[in-house]
C-alpha positions as CSV (number, residue, x, y, z in Angstrom):
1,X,-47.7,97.5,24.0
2,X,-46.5,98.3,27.5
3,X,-48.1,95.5,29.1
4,X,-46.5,92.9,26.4
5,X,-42.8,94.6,27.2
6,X,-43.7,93.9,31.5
7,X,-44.6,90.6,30.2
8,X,-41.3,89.9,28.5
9,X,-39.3,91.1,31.6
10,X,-41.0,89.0,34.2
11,X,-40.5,85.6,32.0
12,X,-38.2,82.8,33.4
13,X,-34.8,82.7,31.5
14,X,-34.9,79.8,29.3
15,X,-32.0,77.4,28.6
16,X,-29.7,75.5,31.4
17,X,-29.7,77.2,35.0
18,X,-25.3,78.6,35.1
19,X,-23.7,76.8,38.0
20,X,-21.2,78.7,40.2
21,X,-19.0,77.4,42.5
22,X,-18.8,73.9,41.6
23,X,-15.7,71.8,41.1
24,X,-13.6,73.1,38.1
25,X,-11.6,70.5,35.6
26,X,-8.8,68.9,37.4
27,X,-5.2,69.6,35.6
28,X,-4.1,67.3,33.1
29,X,-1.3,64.9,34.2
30,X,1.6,63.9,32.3
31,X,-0.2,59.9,32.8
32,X,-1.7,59.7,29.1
33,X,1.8,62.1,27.0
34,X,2.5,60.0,24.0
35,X,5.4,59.8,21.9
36,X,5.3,59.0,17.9
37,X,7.7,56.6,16.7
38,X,10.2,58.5,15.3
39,X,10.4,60.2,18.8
40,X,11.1,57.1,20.2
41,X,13.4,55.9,17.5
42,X,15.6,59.2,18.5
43,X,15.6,58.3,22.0
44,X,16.8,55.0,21.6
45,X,19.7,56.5,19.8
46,X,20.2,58.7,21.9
47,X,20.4,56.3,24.8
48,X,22.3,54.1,22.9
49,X,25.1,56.8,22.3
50,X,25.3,58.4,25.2
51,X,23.5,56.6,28.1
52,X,20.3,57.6,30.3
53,X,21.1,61.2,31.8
54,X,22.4,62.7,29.2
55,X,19.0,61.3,27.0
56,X,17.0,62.9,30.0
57,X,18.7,65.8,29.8
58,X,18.1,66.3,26.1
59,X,14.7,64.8,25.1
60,X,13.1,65.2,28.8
61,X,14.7,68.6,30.2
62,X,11.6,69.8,31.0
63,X,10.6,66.4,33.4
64,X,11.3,67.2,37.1
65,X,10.9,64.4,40.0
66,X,8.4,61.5,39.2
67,X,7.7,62.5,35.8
68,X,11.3,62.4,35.4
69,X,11.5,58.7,36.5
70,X,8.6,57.9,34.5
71,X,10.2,58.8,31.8
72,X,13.4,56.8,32.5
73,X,10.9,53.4,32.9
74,X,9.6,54.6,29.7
75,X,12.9,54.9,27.7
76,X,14.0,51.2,29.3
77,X,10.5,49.6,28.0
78,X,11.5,51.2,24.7
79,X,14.6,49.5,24.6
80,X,13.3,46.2,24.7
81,X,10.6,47.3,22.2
82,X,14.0,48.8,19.8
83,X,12.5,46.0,16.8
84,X,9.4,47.1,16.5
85,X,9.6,50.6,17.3
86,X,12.8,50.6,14.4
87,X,10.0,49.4,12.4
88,X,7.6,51.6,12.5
89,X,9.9,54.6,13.0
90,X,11.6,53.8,9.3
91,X,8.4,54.0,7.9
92,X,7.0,57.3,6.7
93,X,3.6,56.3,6.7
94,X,3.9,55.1,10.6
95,X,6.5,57.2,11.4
96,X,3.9,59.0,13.0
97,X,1.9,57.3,14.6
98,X,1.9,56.7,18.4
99,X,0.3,53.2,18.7
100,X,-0.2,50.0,16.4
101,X,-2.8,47.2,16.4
102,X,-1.8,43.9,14.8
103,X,-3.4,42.9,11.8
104,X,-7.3,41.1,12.3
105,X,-8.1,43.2,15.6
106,X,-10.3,45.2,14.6
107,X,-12.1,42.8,12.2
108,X,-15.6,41.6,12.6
109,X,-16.9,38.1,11.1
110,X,-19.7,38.7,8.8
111,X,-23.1,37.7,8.7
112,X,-24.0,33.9,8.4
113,X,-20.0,33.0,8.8
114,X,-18.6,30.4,11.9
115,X,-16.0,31.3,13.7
116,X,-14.2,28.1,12.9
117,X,-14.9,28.8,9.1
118,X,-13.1,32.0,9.1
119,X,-9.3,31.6,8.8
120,X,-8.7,35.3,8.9
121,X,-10.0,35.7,12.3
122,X,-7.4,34.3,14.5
123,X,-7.2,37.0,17.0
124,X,-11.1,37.4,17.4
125,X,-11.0,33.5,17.7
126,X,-9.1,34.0,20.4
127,X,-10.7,36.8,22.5
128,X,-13.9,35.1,22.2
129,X,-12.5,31.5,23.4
130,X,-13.5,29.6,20.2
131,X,-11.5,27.0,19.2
């Protein structure tokens, strides 16, 4: 019994070798912060009532510097986008929602179909060059 116990002791750990003193996860940037659409429904109001500080001030208060002016090209590309965004902002089901893909993106043709038979495809038609 005491030579099984040595035995034990003087085995090689199993599992993955720990790693010190490599590089550690890099902070998160403000690059990839998404708004929903009701967010930026409010911020078009808001910009349309009271102009751009005062909407940085209130929706972005906590934006400093660069991620302060990204913020202001942000709030300009929404105003051109007001349409769409009103859209999907008046909406509760994509009220939501942060992004949108139109309709037939994601679709796949299925087996034995041509792409010139399938009416429903135009996007996919498109990405792939068929005409």
């Amino acid at each position: 019994m005491g030579e099984e116990m040595t035995e034990v002791r003087g085995a090689r750990l199993r599992g993955r070798p720990v790693s010190k003193g490599g590089r550690k996860k890099l902070p998160k940037k403000f690059v990839y912060a998404y708004a929903t659409y009701k967010k930026r429904q409010d911020v078009i109001e808001s910009f349309d009532a009271v102009g751009m500080a005062s909407t940085l001030d209130k929706h972005f208060h906590h934006l400093h510097g660069v991620q302060r002016e990204t913020a202001r090209k942000k709030v300009y590309a929404w105003t051109k986008q007001c349409e769409h965004i009103k859209a999907k902002a008046l909406n509760p089901r994509t009220a939501h929602h942060k992004c949108s893909r139109e309709l037939g993106m994601g679709t796949t043709l299925p087996r034995g179909k041509r792409k010139s038979d399938w009416r429903g495809g135009w996007y996919q038609c498109e990405r792939m060059g068929c005409q």
